[in-house]
N, C-alpha and C positions, 0 to 999 in steps of 0.2 A: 215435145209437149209436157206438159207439167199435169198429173191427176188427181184429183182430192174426191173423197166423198164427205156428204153433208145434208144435214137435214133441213127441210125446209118445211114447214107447218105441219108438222109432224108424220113426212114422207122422205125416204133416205133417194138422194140423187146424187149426180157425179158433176163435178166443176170441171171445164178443162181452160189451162192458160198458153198462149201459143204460146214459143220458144222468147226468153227472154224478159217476161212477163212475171212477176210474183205481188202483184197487187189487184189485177183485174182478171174476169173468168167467163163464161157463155156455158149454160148448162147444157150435158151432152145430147136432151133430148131437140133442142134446137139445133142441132148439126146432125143428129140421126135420128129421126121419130121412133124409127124398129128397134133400136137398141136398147135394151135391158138397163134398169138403170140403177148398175154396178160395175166398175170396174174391171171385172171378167168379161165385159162384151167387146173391150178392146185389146184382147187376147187374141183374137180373129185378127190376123193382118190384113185380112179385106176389108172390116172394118174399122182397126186402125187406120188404113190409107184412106177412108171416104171421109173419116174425120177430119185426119189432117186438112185433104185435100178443102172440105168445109170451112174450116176453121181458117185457113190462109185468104179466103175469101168473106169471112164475116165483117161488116161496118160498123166503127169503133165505137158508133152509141149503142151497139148493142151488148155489149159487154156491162157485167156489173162487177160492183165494190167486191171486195174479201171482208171490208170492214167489221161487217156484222153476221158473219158465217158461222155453223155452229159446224166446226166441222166433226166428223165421226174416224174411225182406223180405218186407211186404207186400203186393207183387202179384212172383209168383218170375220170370216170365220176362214183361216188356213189352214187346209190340210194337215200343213204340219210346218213348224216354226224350227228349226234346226240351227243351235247356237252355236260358235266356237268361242272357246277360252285361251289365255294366254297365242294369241295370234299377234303380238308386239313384245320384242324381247325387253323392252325396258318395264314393260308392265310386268310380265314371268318374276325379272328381278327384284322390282319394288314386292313383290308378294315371298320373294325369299323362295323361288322356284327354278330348278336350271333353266334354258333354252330347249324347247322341248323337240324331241325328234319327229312327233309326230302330233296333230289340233289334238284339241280334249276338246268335246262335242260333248252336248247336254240338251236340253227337249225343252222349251216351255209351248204353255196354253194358249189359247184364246181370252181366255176370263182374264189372264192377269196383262192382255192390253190393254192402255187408254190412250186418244186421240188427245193430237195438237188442241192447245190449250183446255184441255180435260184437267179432272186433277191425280196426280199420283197421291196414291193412299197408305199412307201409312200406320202400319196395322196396330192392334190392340198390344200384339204380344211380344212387340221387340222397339227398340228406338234405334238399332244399328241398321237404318235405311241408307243407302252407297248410290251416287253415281253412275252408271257408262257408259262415253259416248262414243255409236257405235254404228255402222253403215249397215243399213240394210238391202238384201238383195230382194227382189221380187220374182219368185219364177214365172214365165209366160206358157211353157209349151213342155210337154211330158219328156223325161231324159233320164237316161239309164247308162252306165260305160263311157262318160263324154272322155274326148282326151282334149288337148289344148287346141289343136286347130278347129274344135268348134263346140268346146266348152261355153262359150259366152252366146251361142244363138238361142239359148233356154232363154236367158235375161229378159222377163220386159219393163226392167226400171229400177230405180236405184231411191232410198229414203234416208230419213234420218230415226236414228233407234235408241234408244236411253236405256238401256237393260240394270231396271233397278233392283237392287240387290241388297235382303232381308244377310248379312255378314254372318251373326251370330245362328242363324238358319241352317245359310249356307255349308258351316261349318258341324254341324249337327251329323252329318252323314258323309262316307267316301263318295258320294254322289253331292252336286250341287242341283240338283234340281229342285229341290223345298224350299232353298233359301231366294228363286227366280222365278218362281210363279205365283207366289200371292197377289193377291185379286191388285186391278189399277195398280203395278206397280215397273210395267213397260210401256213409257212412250212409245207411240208409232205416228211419224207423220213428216213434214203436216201432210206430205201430199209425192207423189211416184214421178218422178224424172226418168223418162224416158231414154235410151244408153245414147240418140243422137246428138243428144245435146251434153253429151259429158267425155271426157277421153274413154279409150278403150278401156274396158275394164274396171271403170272410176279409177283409173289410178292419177298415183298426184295431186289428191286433195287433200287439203286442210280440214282436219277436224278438231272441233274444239265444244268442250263443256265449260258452262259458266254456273255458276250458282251466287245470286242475285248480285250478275255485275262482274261476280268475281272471277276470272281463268283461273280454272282450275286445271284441263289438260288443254295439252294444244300440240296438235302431233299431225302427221301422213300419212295417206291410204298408202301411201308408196312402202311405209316401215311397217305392211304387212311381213310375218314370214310367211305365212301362204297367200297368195292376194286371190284376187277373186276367181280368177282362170283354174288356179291350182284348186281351192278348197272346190270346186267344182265336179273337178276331176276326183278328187279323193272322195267326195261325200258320195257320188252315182257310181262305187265301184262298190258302195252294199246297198244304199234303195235308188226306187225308182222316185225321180223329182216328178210333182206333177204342179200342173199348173196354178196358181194361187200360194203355192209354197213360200212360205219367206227363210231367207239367211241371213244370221245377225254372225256378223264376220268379226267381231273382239273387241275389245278398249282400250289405250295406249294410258302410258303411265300415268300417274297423278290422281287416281281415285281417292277416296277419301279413307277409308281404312288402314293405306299404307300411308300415312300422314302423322306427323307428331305433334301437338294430341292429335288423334280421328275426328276424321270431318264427319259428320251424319245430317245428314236432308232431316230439316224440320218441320213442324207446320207452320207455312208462311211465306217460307221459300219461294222462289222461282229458279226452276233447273232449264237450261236450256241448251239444245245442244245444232252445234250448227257446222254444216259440209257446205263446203266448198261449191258452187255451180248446183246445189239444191237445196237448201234452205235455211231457216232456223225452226227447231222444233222446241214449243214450250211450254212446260207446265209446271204449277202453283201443290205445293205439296199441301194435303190435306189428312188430318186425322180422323180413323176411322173411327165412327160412332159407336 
């Protein structure tokens, strides 16, 4: 299944698309009236499975358009968003950094997500706005100590994530987290794929950022050096993951910073960033008032 949330006359609800589907949807309270209507009610594997089961069974004039969806972030307020850096050695390189031995982790917000076709905003106090596109994990179920044989049962879905990056911020501190959290400035979307319909681990997709048109990177989950199993294992051997948690797992080379001249997102733009077997996620850069 595919899950999105969205607002609809000014009340937030959940889309769901069966397997294969990225144009049409059935809102989730017509496949479960008792279900909550967020994203975290299909955390419950008994109500994941009643969905499904629903939704394999829904008649195809009951489905509606994406066309005119306003969609909202896919899980609105996480716990805790947990980034890794240099997680593609070509990327480490183009930033003039060895092969690292072990992720560089950073922390952003909630406030500095914006949803599939939101706009990212570009702030007052800098123009070196960056790129990165970047796979997100969605956690489903609480996990502390995973090791590889069952690191992946936490997962319940996989996004697309644009981690946009204030450069000149960034570099303001031995810490990057000032230059990754200013307000609208992470896509998150458009919408959570669920791991059935993806290979194990998402690995082996194509990911690739465009900025109006243009490929900018274009790279594989597979040219993780921790892929999702690993960063799993390493991140629950100091916190506990809990459910709602998201993991934004790296950016493969070709940002815009290591570029000659540097690329920087304008206002006008359109960044778009799109995975392989889930989606394209995109949004219109905007200046801040």
């Amino acid at each position: 299944m595919k899950l999105f949330r969205y607002v609809q006359q000014g009340q937030a609800r959940v889309g769901v698309m069966p397997s294969g589907t990225s144009h049409q949807f059935v809102d989730l309270a017509m496949l479960d009236a008792t279900a909550s209507p967020e994203i975290s009610a299909l955390f419950d594997p008994v109500v994941r499975e009643r969905v499904a089961h629903k939704l394999s069974q829904t008649p195809a004039d009951t489905f509606q358009s994406l066309a005119h969806v306003q969609f909202e972030v896919p899980i609105a307020q996480p716990p805790k968003i947990v980034c890794m850096g240099l997680n593609y050695a070509d990327h480490a390189k183009e930033g003039g950094n060895a092969r690292p031995e072990y992720p560089s982790f950073f922390m952003r917000v909630a406030t500095s997500m914006t949803p599939h076709n939101g706009p990212i905003v570009r702030p007052k106090v800098s123009t070196k706005l960056d790129y990165e596109a970047e796979l997100a994990v969605i956690i489903g179920q609480k996990a502390r100590h995973l090791h590889a044989d069952n690191a992946l049962d936490c997962v319940f879905g996989y996004a697309c994530f644009n981690d946009g990056s204030l450069r000149d911020y960034q570099r303001k501190s031995a810490q990057w987290t000032i230059g990754k959290n200013f307000d609208a400035t992470g896509g998150f979307g458009p919408w959570i794929v669920t791991p059935d319909e993806l290979p194990v681990g998402a690995e082996g997709l194509r990911i690739q950022s465009r900025l109006n048109g243009q490929v900018m990177q274009d790279a594989n989950t597979r040219d993780f050096l921790w892929n999702v199993r690993e960063a799993l294992v390493i991140i629950t051997e100091c916190m506990t993951l809990e459910p709602g948690d998201v993991i934004i797992t790296g950016t493969p080379a070709g940002v815009g910073y290591a570029r000659t001249p540097p690329v920087w997102m304008v206002p006008g733009d359109v960044c778009e960033i799109e995975i392989e077997g889930i989606g394209v996620l995109s949004n219109t850069i905007v200046q801040e008032v």
